[in-house]
GUFITI-656854 format. One line per field, with one value per residue (C-alpha): residue number from 0; chain; x, y, z. Coordinates in nm, 3 decimals, m for minus. Layout:
N
k	[NUM; ...]
c	[A; ...]
X	[X; ...]
Y	[Y; ...]
Z	[Z; ...]
This chain:
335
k	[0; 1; 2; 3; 4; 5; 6; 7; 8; 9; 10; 11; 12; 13; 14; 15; 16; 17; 18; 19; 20; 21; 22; 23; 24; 25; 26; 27; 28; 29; 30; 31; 32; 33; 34; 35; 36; 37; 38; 39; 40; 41; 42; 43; 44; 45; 46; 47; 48; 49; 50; 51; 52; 53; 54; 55; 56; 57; 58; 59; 60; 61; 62; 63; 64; 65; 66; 67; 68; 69; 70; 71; 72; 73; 74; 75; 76; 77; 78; 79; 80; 81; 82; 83; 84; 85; 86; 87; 88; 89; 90; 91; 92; 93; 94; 95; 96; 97; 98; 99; 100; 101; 102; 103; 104; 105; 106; 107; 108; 109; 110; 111; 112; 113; 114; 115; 116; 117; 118; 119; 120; 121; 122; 123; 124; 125; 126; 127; 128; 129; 130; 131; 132; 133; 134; 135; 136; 137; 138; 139; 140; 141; 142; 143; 144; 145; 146; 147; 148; 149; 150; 151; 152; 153; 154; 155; 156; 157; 158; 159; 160; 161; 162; 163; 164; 165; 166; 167; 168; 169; 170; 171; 172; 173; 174; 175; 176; 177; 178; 179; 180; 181; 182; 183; 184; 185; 186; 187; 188; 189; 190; 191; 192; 193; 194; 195; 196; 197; 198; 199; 200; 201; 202; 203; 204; 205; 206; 207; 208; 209; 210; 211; 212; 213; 214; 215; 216; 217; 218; 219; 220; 221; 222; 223; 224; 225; 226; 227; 228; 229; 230; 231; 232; 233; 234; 235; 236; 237; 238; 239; 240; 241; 242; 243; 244; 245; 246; 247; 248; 249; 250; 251; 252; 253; 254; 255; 256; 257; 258; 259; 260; 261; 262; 263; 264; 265; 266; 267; 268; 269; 270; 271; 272; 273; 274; 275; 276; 277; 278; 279; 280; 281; 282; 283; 284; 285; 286; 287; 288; 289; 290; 291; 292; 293; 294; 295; 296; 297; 298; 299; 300; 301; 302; 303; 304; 305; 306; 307; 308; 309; 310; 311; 312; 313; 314; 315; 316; 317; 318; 319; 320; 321; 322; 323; 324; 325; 326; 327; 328; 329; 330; 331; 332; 333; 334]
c	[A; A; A; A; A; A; A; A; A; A; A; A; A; A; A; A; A; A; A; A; A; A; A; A; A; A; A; A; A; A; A; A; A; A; A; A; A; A; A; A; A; A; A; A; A; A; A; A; A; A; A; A; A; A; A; A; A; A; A; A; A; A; A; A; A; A; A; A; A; A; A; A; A; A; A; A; A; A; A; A; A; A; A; A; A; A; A; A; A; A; A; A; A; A; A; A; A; A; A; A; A; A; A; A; A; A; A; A; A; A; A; A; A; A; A; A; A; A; A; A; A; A; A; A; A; A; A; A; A; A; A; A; A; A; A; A; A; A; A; A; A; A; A; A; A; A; A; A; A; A; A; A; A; A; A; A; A; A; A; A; A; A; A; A; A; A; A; A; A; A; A; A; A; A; A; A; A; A; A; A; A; A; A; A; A; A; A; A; A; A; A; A; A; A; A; A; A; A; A; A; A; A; A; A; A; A; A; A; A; A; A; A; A; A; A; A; A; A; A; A; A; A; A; A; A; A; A; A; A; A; A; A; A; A; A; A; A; A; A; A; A; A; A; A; A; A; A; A; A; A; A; A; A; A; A; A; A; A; A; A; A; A; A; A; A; A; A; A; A; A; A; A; A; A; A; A; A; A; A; A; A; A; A; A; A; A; A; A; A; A; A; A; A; A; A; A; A; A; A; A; A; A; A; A; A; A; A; A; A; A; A; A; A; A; A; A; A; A; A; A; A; A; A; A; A; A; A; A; A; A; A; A; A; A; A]
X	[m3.340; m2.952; m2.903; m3.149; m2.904; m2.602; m2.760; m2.818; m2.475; m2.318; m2.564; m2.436; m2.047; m2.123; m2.271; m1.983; m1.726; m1.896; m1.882; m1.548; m1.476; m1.630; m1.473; m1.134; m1.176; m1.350; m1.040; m0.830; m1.009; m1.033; m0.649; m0.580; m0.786; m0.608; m0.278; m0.387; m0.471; m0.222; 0.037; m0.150; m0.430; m0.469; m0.367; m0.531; m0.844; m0.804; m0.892; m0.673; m0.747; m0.802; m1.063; m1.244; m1.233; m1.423; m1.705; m1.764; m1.741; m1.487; m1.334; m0.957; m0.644; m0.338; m0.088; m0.084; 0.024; 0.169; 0.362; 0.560; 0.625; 0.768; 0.993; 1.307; 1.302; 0.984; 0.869; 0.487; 0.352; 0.014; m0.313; m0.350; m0.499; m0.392; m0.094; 0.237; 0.323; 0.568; 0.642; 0.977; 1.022; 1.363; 1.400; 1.106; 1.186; 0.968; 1.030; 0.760; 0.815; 0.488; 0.166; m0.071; m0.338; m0.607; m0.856; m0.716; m0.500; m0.809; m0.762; m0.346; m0.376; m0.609; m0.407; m0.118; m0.241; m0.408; m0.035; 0.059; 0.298; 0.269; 0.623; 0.768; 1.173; 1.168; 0.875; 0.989; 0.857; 0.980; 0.860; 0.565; 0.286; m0.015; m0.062; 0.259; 0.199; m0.171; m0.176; 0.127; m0.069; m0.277; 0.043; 0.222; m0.093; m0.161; 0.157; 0.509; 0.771; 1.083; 1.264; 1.032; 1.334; 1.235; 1.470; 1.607; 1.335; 1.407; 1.087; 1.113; 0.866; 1.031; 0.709; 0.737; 0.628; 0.492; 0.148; 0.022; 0.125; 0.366; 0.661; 0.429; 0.279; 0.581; 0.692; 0.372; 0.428; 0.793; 0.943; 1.264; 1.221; 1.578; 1.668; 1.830; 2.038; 2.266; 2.492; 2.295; 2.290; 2.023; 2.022; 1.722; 1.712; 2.056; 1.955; 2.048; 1.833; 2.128; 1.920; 2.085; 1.974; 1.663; 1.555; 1.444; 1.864; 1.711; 1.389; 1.487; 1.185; 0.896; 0.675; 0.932; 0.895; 0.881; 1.255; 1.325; 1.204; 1.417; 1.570; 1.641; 1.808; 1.757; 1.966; 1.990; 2.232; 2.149; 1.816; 1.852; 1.535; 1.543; 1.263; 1.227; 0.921; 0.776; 1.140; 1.114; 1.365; 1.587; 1.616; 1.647; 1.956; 2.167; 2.098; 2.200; 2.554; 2.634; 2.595; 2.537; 2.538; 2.528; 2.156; 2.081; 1.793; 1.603; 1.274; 1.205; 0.901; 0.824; 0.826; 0.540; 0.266; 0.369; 0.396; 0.594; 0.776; 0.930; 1.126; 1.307; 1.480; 1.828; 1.740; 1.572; 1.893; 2.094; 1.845; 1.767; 1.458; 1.325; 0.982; 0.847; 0.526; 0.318; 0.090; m0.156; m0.552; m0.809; m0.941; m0.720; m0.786; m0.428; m0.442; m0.196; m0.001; 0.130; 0.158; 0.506; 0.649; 0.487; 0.652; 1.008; 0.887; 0.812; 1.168; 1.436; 1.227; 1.045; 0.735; 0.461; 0.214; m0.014; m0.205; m0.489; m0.574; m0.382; m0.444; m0.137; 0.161; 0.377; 0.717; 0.891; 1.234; 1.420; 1.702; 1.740; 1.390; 1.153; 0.795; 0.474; 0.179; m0.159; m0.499; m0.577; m0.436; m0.578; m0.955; m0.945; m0.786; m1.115; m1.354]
Y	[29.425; 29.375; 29.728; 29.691; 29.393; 29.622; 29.889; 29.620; 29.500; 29.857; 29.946; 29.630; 29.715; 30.068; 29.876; 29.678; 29.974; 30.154; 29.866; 29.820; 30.197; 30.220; 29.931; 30.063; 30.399; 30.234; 29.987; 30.296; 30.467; 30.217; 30.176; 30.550; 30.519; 30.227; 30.475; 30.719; 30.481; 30.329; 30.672; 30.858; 30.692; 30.796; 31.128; 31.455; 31.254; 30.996; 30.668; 30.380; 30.004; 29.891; 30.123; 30.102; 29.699; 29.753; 30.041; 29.786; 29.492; 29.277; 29.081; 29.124; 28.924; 29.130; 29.223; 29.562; 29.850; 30.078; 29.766; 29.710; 30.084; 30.097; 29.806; 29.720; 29.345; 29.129; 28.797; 28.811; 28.425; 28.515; 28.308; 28.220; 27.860; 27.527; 27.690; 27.940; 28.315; 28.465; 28.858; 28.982; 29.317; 29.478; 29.869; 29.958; 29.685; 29.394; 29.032; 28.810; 28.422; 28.259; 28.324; 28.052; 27.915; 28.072; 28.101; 28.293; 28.547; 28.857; 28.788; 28.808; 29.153; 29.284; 29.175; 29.303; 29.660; 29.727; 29.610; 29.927; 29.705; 29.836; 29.740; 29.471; 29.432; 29.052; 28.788; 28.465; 28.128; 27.843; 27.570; 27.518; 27.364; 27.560; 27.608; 27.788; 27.992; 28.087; 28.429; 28.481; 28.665; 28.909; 28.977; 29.096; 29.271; 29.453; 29.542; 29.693; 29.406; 29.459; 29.123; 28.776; 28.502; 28.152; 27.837; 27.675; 27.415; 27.154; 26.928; 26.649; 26.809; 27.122; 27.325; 27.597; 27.492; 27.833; 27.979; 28.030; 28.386; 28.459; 28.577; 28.770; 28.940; 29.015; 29.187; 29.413; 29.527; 29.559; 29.312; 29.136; 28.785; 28.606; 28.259; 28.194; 27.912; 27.813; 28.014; 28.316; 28.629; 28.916; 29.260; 29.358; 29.652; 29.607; 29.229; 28.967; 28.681; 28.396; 28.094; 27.758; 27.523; 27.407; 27.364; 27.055; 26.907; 26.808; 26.624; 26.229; 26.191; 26.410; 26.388; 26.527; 26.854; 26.946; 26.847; 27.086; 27.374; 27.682; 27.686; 28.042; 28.203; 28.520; 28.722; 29.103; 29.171; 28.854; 28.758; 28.440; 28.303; 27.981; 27.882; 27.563; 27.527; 27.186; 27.045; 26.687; 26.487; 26.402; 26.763; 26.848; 26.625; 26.746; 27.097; 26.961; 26.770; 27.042; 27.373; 27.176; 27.422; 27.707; 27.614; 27.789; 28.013; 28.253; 28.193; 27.879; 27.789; 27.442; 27.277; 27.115; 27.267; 27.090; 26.712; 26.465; 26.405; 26.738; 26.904; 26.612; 26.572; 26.595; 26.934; 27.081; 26.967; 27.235; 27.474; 27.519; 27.728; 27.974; 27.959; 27.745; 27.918; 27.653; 27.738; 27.553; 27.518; 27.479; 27.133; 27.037; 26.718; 26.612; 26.681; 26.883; 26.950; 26.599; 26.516; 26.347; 26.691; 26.858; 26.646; 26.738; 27.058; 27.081; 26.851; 27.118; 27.344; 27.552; 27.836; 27.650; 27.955; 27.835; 27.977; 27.754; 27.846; 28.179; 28.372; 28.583; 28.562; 28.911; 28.824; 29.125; 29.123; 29.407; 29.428; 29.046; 29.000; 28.745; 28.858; 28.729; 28.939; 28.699; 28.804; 28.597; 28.864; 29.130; 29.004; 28.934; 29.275; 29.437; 29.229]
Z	[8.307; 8.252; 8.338; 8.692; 8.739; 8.732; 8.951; 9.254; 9.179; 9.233; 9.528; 9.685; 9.616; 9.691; 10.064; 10.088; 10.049; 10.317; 10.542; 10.463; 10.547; 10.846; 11.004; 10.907; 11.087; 11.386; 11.457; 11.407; 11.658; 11.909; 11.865; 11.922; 12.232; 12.363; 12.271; 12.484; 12.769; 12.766; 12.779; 12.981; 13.220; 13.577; 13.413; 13.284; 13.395; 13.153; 13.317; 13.341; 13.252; 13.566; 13.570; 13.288; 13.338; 13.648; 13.545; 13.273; 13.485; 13.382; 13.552; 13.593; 13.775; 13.729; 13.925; 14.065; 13.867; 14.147; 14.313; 13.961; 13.897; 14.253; 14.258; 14.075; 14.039; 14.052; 13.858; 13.801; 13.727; 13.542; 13.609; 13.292; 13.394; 13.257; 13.101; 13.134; 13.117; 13.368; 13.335; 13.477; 13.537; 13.599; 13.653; 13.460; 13.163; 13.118; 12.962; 12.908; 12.920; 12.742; 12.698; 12.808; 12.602; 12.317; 12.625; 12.822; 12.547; 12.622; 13.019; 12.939; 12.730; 13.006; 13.313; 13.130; 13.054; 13.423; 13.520; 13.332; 13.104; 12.753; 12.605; 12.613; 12.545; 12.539; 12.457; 12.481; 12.364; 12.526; 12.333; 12.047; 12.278; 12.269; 12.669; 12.629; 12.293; 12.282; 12.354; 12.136; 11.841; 12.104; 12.260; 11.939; 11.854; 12.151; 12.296; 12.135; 12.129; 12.049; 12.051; 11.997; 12.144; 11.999; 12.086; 11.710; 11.670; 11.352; 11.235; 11.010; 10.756; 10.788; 10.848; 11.126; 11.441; 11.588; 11.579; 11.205; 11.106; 11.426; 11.191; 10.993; 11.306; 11.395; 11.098; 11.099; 11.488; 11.416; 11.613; 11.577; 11.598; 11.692; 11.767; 12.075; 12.221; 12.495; 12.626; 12.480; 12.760; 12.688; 12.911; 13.112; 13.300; 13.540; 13.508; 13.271; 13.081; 13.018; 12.818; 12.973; 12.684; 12.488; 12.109; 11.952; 11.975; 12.301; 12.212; 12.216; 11.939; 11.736; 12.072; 12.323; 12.274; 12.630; 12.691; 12.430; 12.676; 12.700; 13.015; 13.162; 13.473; 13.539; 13.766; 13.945; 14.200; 14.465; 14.286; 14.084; 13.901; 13.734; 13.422; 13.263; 13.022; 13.058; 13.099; 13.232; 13.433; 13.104; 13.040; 13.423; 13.480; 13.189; 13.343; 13.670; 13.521; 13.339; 13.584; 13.931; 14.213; 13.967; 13.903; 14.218; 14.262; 14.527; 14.313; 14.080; 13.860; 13.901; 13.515; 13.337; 13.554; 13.879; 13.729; 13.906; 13.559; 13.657; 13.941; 14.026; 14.377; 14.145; 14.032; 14.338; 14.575; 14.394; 14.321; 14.660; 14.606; 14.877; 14.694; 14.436; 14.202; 14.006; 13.691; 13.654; 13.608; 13.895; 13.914; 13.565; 13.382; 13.456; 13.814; 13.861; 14.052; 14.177; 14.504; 14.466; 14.287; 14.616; 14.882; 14.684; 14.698; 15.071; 15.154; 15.051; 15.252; 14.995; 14.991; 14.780; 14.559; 14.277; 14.061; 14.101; 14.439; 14.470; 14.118; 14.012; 14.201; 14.216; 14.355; 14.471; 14.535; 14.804; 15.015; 15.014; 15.111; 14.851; 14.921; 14.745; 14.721; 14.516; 14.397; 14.667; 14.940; 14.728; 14.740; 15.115; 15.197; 14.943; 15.134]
């Protein structure tokens, strides 16, 4: 009997192993697929994402892969619904600024591959809220990072405020993970990333973590694009007393989603945006974005594009000329 015993035992192990086994070569091989569409799709009649998403039916909202591979300088703000990720390109080198929510991390890896973006040179985390850090994990996973920027964020228990296992991630793709602060100026493409503030110096208490946004202006040749997390107006005016005039930008993402908290008149007069993008989710519970954020919008004279109504928003960026091409356009021009 004890020795029947043992036999199940090692029949089950023996089960178990081969399990094991074959799950290990089958992630292996669906990772040396995604290699090789990745290098080489819409070549040597390989097909690309974009393609395979639609022979299998899924749905996609990226921005289009020829229209980034053609242009030097464009800002990407990703439907990624009640949340953030923005995707600046610059001469062929891309910089991703958040990742939206746990939801919507599979839509952000797919939109991001039928873009044709495999590597990224900066990922950047602007603050620990979860509409802003979601996808973080199936970024790392999925794509080649080579720097992970986080602001210096201090909590009273000391316990890291990231995603569980970010750091380690990180480690395993090979990814530097740096922390950044004011002042701090990073190269992309003939374009630089200069970080204006942020970290948790800037939260007033424990819940303010959206003052402690990383605020970032990016710039190439005449193109200035100005970033602020979920920076409210506490956060806005100290950007506004310290650079004033210097804040301005062609493009600016409107903070916290749209909420009237945020984009204060005090800001926006010296920004001067030509176009505002908001990300945020259709119909949110939170409503927005707010009609008093709007109106200060509208009164310095801005573009308004959401995501809510307009999908992903590709900025483009020639010869002095902002244009704005949404999944909106695209599905129209398709019908």
């Amino acid at each position: 009997m004890a020795n029947m015993k043992r036999r199940k035992r090692r029949r089950r192990r023996s089960k178990t192993g081969w399990r094991r086994t074959i799950g290990i070569v089958a992630a292996l091989l669906l990772a040396a697929v995604a290699f090789v569409i990745d290098r080489h799709g819409g070549r040597y009649g390989i097909p690309t994402w974009s393609e395979i998403y639609t022979t299998l039916g899924i749905s996609t909202d990226g921005p289009d892969a020829q229209l980034l591979a053609d242009t030097q300088t464009t800002v990407t703000v990703l439907d990624v619904g009640q949340g953030d990720s923005v995707l600046i390109g610059q001469d062929g080198a891309y910089c991703l600024i958040d990742t939206g929510t746990s939801d919507s991390q599979d839509a952000l890896v797919r939109s991001l591959r039928q873009a044709g973006v495999t590597d990224l040179q900066y990922l950047i985390l602007t603050h620990p809220h979860a509409d802003h850090t979601g996808g973080a994990m199936a970024v790392l996973e999925n794509l080649q990072v080579e720097e992970l920027l986080l602001p210096v964020w201090e909590t009273e228990d000391g316990e890291d405020p990231w995603p569980k296992g970010l750091r380690e991630q990180a480690a395993v793709s090979g990814t530097e993970v740096c922390e950044t602060a004011e002042g701090d100026a990073y190269s992309l493409g003939a374009g630089t990333l200069q970080v204006l503030q942020g970290g948790s110096a800037w939260m007033t208490d424990e819940d303010d973590a959206n003052n402690g946004s990383l605020c970032i202006l990016f710039e190439a040749g005449s193109f200035r694009y100005l970033s602020t997390g979920d920076a409210e107006e506490e956060s806005e005016q100290a950007l506004v007393d310290r650079y004033g005039t210097e804040l301005h930008a062609t493009l600016y993402k409107a903070g916290h989603h749209g909420s009237s908290t945020s984009s204060t008149e005090a800001l926006l007069s010296v920004v001067q945006p030509q176009a505002v993008a908001i990300s945020c989710g259709l119909d949110n519970e939170y409503g927005h974005p707010h009609a008093e954020a709007l109106r200060r919008m509208e009164d310095v004279g801005a573009e308004i594009y959401r995501t809510d109504l307009m999908g992903t928003i590709t900025f483009t960026y020639e010869h002095g000329t902002l244009t704005a091409v949404t999944s909106q356009d695209e599905q129209e021009a398709a019908a």
